[in-house]
C-alpha positions in Angstrom: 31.1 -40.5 -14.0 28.7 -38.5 -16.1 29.7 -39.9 -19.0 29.4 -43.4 -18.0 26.5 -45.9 -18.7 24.2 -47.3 -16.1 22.5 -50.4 -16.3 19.0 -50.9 -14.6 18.6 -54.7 -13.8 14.4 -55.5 -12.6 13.1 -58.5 -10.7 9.7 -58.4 -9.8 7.3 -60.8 -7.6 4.3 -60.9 -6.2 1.8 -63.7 -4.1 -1.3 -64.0 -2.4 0.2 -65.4 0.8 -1.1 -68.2 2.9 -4.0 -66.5 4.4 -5.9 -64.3 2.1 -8.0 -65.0 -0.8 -7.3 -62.2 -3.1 -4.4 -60.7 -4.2 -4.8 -56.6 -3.2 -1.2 -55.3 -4.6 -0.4 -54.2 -7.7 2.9 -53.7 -9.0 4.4 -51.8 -12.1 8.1 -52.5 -13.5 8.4 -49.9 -16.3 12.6 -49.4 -16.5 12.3 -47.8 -20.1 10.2 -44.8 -18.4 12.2 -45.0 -15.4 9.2 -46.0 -13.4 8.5 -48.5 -10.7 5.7 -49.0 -8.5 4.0 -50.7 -5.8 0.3 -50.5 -4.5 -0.7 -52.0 -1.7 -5.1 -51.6 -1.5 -6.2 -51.9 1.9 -7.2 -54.3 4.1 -10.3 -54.3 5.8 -12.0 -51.5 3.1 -13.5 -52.2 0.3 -12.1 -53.3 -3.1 -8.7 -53.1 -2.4 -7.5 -54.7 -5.2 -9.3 -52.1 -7.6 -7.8 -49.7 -5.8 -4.4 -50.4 -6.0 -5.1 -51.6 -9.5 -6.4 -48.1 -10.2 -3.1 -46.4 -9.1 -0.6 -48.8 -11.3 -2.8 -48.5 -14.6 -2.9 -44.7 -14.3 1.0 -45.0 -14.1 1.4 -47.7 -17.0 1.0 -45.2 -19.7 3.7 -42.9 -18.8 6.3 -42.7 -21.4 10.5 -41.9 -20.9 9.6 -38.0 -20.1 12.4 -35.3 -21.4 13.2 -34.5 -18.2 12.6 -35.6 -14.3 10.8 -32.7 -13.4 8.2 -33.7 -16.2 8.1 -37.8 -15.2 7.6 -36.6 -11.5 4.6 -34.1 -12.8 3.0 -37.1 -14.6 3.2 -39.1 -12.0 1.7 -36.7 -9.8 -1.1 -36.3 -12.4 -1.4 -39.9 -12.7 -2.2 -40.3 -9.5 -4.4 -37.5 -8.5 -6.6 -38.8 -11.9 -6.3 -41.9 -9.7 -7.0 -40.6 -6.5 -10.5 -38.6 -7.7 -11.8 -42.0 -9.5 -11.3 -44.4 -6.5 -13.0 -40.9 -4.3 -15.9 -41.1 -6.9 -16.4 -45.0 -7.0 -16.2 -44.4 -2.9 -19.4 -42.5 -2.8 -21.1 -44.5 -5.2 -20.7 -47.4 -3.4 -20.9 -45.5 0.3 -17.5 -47.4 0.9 -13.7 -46.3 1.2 -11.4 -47.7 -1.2 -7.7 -46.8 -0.4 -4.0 -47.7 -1.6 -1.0 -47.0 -1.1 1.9 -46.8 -3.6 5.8 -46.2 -3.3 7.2 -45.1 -6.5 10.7 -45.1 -7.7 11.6 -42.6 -10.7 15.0 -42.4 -12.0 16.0 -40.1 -14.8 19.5 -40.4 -16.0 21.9 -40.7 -12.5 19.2 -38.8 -10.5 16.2 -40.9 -8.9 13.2 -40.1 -6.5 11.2 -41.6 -4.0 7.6 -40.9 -4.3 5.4 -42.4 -1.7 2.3 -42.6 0.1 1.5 -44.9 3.0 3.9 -47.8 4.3 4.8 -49.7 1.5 8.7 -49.1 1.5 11.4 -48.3 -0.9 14.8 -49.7 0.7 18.4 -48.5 -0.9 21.5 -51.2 -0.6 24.9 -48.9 -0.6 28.2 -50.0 0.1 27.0 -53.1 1.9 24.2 -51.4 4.3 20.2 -51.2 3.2 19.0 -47.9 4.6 14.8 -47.4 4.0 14.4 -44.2 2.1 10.8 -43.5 2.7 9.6 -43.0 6.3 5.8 -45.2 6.5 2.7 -42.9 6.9 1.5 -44.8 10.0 0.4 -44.8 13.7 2.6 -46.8 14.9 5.9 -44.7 13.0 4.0 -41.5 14.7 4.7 -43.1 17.9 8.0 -44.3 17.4 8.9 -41.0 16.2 7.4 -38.9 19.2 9.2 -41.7 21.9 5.7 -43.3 22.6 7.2 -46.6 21.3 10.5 -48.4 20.8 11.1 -49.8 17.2 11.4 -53.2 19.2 7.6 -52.0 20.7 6.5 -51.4 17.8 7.2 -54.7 15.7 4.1 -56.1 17.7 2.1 -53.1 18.3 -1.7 -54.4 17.6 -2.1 -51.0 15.8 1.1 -51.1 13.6 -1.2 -52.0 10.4 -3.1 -48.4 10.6 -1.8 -46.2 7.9 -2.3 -42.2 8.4 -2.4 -41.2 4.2 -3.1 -43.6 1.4 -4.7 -42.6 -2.3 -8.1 -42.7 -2.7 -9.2 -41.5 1.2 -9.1 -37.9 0.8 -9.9 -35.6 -2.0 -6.4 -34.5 -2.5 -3.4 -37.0 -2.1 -0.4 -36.3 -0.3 2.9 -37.7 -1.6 6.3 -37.5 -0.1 8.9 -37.6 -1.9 13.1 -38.1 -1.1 16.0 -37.4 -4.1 19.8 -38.0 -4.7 22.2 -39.4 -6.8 22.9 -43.1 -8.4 25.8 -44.9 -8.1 26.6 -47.8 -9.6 26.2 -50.6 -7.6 22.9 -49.4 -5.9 20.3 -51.8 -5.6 16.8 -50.3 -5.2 14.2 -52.4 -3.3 10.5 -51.6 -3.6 7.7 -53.6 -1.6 4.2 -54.0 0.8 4.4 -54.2 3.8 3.5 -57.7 3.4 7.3 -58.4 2.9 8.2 -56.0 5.8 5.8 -58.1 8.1 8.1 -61.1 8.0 11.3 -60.3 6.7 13.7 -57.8 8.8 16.1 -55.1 6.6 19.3 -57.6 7.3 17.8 -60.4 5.8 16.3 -57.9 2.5 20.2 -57.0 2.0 21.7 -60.8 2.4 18.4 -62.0 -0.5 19.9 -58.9 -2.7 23.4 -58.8 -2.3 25.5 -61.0 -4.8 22.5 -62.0 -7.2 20.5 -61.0 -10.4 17.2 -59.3 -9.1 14.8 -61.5 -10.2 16.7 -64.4 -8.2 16.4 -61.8 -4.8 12.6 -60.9 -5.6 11.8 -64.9 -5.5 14.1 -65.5 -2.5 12.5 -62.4 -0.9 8.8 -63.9 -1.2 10.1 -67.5 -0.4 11.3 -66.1 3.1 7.8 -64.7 3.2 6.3 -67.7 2.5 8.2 -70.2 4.7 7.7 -67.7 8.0 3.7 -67.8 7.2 3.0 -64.9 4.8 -0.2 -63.5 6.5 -0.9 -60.7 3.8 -0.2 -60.4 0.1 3.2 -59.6 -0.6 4.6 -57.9 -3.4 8.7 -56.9 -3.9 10.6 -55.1 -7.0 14.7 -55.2 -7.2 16.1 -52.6 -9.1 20.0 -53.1 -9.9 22.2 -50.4 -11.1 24.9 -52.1 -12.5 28.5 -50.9 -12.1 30.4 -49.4 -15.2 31.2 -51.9 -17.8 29.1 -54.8 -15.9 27.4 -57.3 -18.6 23.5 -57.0 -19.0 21.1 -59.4 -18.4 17.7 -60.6 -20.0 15.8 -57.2 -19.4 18.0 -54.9 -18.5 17.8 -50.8 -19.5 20.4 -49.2 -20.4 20.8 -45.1 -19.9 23.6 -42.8 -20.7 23.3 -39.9 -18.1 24.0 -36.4 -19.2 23.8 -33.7 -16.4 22.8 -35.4 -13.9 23.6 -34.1 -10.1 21.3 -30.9 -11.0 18.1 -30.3 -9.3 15.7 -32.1 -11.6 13.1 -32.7 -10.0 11.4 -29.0 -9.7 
């Protein structure tokens, strides 16, 4: 399996929705560096959409790193430079300017889930989507400690208040969640403005059985037809099987080692 190639196949889409005037996410789609991204600034503080903005052009110059351990460090730096502008342009401006991001990093078979806030990154194995990140949030702290019900919590009033985002306190806090590629694995990254409308079932039957950009247009249709009340924003990330043909932009890696720890 080592020796086998893996082929990364991206989709990517993004809209305003039907009720807001700006679009606030940003999104990054970078599978030569083995980097993908989405911000989501937030609502109800200032300049969102600089914010998130902020976070994916501090990513966008990152470069296919000799090593996981190195693309996760840049990242990190990336978004701590990130992080202290959005706190300095804060006090200027006597406002908080947040984001979140979720970040996928894949280095030869090995891939990492880097995240802060509740945008999501989904994984699509063997026919079942499981979410990889766990949402910084008030309403997941009470879901977790029994306060709530997931059912509960779908209409919580509260479940839009994130706990941790970039740019609210001086020094960012990331999570992050590792393993293995296989081939097959489809990789969906997104705002919560997807997860608003669209339940995990329905983000595997859009992914399953189609070329990612096709899934990332269905996935925002869905969003669209069932009112889209915030800006949504949704990257697919196909790792094709051994031997499977590529498509208009796909990446194409040879892994060598992988199933060490890379990351550091």
């Amino acid at each position: 399996m080592q020796d086998a190639l893996v082929t990364f196949d991206t989709g990517a889409a993004t809209h305003v929705g039907k009720r807001r005037r700006h679009n606030e996410d940003s999104f990054l789609a970078r599978p030569e560096a083995g980097l993908w991204a989405v911000a989501d600034g937030m609502g109800g503080h200032d300049a969102g959409d600089l914010a998130s903005a902020a976070v994916v052009d501090a990513l966008r110059s990152i470069e296919r790193p000799r090593s996981a351990s190195e693309l996760l460090a840049l990242c990190e730096q990336r978004v701590a430079s990130a992080n202290a502008n959005l706190r300095q342009i804060g006090r200027e401006r006597g406002s908080i300017i947040g984001t979140t991001v979720a970040m996928l990093l894949i280095y030869e078979r090995d891939y990492a889930c880097v995240w802060s806030g509740d945008s999501r990154i989904y994984r699509v194995r063997g026919g079942e989507i499981g979410q990889l990140t766990c949402d910084h949030s008030a309403v997941e702290e009470l879901v977790a400690d029994g306060t709530l019900s997931r059912d509960e919590a779908s209409t919580w009033p509260g479940r839009n208040v994130i706990t941790r985002a970039i740019g609210i306190e001086d020094h960012p806090e990331l999570d992050i969640e590792t393993g293995l590629i296989e081939p097959g694995d489809i990789f969906v990254i997104c705002s919560d403005g997807l997860t608003g409308h669209v339940r995990d079932g329905e983000i595997l039957s859009c992914v399953r059985g189609g070329d990612a950009q096709r899934a990332c247009d269905a996935l925002v249709a869905l969003t669209l037809e069932r009112g889209a009340v915030d800006n949504v924003t949704v990257i697919v990330v196909q790792c094709r099987p051994d031997g499977a043909a590529a498509t208009k932009g796909s990446t194409i890696f040879r892994p060598e080692g992988a199933g060490r720890d890379l990351w550091g």
